[in-house]
FIKEFI-269575 format. One record per residue: x, z, y of N, C-alpha, C in turn. Coordinates in steps of 0.001 Angstrom, whole numbers, plus 500000, padded with zeros to 6 digits. Example, Ala and Ser with C-alpha at 12.3 -4.5 7.8 and 13.67 -1.06 7.14 Angstrom:
2
513190507800494310512300507800495500513200507800496700 512850507080497750513670507140498940512900507870500030 
//
This chain:
254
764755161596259799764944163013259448764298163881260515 763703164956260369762890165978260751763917166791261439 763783167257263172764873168143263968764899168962263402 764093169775262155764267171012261101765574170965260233 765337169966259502766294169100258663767691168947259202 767608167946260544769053167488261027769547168779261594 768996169803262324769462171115262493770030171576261325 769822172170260387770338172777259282771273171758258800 771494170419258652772617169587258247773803170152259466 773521170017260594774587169658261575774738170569262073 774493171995262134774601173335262836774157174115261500 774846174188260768774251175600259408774999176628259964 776209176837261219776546177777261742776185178271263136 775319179026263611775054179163264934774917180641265562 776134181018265546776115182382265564777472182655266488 777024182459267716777840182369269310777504181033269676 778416181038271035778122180828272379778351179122272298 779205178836271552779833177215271510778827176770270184 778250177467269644777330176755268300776101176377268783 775715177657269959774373177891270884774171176521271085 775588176050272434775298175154272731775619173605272133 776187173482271424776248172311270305774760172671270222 773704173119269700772535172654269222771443172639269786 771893173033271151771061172779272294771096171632272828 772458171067273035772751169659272896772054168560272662 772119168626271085771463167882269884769893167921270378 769145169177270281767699169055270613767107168828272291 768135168807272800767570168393274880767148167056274951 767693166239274279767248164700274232765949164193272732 765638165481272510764721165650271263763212165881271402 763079166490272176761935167508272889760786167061272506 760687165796272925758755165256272164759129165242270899 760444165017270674760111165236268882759884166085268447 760470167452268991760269168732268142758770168894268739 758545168784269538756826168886270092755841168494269202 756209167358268574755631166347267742755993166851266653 756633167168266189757255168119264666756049168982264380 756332170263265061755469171476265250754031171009265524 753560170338265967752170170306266259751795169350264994 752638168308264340751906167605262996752161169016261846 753298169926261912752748170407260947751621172260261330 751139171911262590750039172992262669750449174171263269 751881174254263616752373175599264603751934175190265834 751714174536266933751502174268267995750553173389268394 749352174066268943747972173092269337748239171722270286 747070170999270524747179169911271287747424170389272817 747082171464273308747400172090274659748991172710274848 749319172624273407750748173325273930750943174949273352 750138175145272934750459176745272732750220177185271442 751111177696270656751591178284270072749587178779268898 749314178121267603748254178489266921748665179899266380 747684181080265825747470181634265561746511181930264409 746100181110263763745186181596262525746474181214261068 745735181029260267746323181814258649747319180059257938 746778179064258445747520177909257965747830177002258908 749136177118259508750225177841258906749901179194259128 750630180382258776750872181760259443751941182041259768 751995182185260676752642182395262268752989183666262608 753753184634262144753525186090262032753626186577263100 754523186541264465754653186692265341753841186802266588 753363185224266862752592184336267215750899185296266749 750785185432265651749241186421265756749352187723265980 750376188689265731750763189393266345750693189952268001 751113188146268751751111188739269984749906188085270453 749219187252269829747839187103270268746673187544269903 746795188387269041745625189429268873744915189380267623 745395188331266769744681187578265374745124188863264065 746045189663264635746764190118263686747193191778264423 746505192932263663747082193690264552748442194563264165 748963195082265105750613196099264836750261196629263683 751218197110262532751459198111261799751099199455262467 750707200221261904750253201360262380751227202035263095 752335202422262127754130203071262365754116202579264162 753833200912264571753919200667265480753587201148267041 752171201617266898751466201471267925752188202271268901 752543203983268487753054204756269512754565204430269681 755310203515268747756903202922268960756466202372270754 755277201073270382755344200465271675755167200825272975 754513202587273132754315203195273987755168203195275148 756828203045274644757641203381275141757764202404276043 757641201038275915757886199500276628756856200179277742 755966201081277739755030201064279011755827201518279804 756659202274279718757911203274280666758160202270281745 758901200896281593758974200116282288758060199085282725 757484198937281979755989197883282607756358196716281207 757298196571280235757432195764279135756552195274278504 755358196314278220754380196225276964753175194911277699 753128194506279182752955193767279627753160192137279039 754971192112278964755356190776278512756095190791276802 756299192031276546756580192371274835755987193126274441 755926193169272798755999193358271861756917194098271216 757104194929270127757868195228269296756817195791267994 757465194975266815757101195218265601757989195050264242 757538195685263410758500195809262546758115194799260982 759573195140260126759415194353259104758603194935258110 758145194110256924756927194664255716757777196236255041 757366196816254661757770197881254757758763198334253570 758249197095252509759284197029251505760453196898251550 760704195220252508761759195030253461762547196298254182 761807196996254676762672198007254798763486199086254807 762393199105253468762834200175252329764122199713251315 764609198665251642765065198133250412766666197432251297 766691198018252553767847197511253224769516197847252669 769584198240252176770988198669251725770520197889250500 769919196981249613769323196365248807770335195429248419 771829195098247471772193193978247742771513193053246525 771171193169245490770562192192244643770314191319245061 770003189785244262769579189096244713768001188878245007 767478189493244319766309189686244936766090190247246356 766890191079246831766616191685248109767610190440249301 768687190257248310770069189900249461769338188457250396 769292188979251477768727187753252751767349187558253005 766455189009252120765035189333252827765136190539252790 765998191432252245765633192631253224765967193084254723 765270194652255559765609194767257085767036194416256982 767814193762257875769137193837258193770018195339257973 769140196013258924769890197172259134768381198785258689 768888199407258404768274201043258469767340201140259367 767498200337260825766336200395261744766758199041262375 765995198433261869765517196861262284764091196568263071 764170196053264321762966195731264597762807194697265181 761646193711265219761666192505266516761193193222267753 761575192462269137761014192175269917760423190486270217 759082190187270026758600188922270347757628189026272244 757296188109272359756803188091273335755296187937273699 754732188129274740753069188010274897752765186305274873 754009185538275829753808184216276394753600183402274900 752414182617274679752449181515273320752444180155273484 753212180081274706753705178435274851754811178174274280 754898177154273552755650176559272666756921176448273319 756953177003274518758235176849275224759151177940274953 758310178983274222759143180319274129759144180413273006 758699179306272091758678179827270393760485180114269762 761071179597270454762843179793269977764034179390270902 765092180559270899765859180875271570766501179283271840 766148178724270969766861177285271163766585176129271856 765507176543272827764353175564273946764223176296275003 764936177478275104764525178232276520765221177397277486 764444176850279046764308176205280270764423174746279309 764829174648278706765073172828278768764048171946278964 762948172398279694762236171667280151762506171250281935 762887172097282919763376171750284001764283173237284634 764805173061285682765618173608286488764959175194286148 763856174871286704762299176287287143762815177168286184 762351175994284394762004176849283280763352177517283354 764205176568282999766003177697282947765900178735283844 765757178968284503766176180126286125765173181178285498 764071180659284987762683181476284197763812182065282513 764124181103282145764434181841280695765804182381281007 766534182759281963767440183573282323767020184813282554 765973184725283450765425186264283619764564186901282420 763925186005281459763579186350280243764185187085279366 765460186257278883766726186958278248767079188560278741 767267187946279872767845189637280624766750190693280343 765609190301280579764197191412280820764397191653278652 764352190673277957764619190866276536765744191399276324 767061191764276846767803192814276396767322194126276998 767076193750277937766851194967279031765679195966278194 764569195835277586763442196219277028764154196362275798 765372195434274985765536196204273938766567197381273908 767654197581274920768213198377275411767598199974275380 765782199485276729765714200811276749764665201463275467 764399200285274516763685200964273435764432201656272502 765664200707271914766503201425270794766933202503271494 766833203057273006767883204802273216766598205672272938 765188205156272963764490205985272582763755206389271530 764214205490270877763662205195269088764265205413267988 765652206569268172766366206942266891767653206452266980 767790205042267509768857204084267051770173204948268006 771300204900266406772710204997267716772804204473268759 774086204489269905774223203444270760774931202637270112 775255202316269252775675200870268799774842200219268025 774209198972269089772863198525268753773252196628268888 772869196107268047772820194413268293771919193992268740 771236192816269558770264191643269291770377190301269301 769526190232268253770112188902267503769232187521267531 769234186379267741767945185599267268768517184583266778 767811183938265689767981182915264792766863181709265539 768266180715265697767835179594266600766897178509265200 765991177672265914765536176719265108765694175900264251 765931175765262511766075175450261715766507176183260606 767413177270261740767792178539260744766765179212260117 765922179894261881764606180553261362763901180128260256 763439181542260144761985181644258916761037181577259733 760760181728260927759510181974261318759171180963262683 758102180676262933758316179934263926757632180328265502 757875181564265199757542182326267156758218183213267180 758665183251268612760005183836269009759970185560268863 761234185996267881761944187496267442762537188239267587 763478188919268834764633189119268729765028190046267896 766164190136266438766023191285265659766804192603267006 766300193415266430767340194531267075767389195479265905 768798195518266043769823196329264848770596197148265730 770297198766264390771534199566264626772778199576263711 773656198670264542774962198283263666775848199402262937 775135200557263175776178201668262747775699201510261242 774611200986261075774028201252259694773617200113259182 774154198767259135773677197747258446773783197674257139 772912196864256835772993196304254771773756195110254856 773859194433253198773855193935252847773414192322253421 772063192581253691771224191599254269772127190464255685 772856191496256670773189191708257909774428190574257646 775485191277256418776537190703256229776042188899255596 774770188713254703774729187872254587774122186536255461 773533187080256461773179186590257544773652186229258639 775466186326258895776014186306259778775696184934260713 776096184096260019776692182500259829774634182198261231 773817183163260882772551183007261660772260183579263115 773217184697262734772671185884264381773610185382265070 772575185278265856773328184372266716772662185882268193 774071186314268976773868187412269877772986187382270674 772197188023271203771100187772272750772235187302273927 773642188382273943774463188066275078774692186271275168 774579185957274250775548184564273789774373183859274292 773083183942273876772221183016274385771864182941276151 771927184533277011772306184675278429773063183752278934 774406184161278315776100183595278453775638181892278936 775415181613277634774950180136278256773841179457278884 772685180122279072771797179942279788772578179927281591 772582180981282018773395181562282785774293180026283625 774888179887282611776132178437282780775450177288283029 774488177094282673773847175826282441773176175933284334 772109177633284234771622177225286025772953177618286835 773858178153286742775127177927287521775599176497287828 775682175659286921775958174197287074774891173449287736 773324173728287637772648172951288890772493173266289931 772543174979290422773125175535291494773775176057292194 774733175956291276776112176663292121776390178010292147 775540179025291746775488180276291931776073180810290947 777019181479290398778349181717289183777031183215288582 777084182932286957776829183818286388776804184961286788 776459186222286356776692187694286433776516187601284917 777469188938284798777742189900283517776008190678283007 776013190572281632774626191079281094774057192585282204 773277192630282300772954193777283099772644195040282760 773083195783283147773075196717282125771632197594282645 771264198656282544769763199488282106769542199845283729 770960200479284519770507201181285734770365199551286831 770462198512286568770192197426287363769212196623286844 767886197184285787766894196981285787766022196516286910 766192196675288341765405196151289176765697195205289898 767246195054289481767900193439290098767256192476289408 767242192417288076766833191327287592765277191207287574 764410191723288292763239191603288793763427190074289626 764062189950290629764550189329291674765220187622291591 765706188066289921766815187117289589766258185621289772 764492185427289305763884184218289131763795183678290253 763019184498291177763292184147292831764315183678293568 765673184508293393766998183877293662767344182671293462 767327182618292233767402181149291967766599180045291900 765291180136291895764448178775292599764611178682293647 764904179531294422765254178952295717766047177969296127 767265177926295129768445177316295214768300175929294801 767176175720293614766990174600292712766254173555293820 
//
């Protein structure tokens, strides 16, 4: 059976912190397989990184490599990631436009492809190593990568934090990512939703969103346990320049 397959048998729920890691579990002793998965069926080259042309299509993934350009709506949204230096290592783009026209949509035609919410957007990333294609492989390659996809996470709330206060969205805002098998897509998304205004879509998707905090939460735990150094609480916007620091801190320790 295909880690696509046995994922969706054995985790069809992954939406928090104890599901996170149950299926992180399952895929740490997997790794050349899913390597080997993705690259026989054409998401991931012989070097490791993440393809970009039309078979498969990769929406994300050409997106952040240049094969594919932003929605128009987009270009001056992303302006804002320059504020902090973001637009560097993200992205933000949005869903087809039907999709988001059609969010309060419950039919079945719409129910579980339309936007989640009234203002739905991804954040994906610049990096197209297969190491960052899903929330569900961040560090499990060594000590380094973890201490690396801790400060990732953080810098990915942190950038979606300061985009949704400047992009319309209430302050009651989610981010969400759908770990591997769940996903539709296969390069890394984080949705960001304004929960004041979700659809249909949102409610049927629960059992998938799985929180950004939740994926920290346990990242976090995992380099605490090879170095000793106890978590911190998500960071919030005015300690944006601590977690500059955070990767450094902790290789040191490793």
């Amino acid at each position: 059976m295909r880690i696509r397959e046995a994922l969706q048998t054995q985790f069809g729920q992954v939406n928090n912190a104890d599901g996170y890691r149950q299926a992180r579990a399952y895929v740490r002793e997997r790794m050349d397989k899913l390597l080997e998965e993705l690259q026989d069926e054409g998401f991931v080259d012989e070097s490791g990184m993440l393809t970009t042309g039309t078979k498969p299509f990769n929406v994300f993934a050409r997106i952040a490599g240049g094969a594919m350009p932003l929605p128009p709506n987009m270009v001056e949204e992303n302006r804002c990631l320059q504020e902090r230096g973001y637009d560097t290592i993200f992205l933000v783009t949005s869903n087809r436009p039907d999709a988001d026209a059609e969010w309060a949509n419950s039919s079945d035609e719409w129910l579980g492809k339309a936007s989640m919410s009234e203002r739905h957007r991804f954040l994906t990333t610049r990096n197209l190593s297969w190491r960052w294609f899903n929330a569900l492989i961040f560090g499990l390659g060594s000590n380094e990568q973890l201490a690396e996809a801790v400060r990732h996470v953080e810098q990915m709330i942190e950038a979606g934090r300061h985009y949704t206060q400047r992009t319309g969205y209430t302050g009651n805002v989610g981010f969400f990512f759908h770990t591997y098998g769940l996903s539709s897509v296969n390069s890394l998304h984080m949705h960001m939703l304004d929960l004041d205004h979700v659809g249909p879509t949102y409610r049927h998707l629960q059992h998938k969103n799985l929180p950004a905090e939740a994926v920290l939460q346990v990242l976090r735990e995992e380099l605490a346990a090879v170095t000793g150094v106890p978590g911190g609480s998500v960071l919030r916007e005015e300690e944006a320049t601590t977690s500059r620091d955070t990767c450094t801190m902790y290789c040191s320790l490793l």
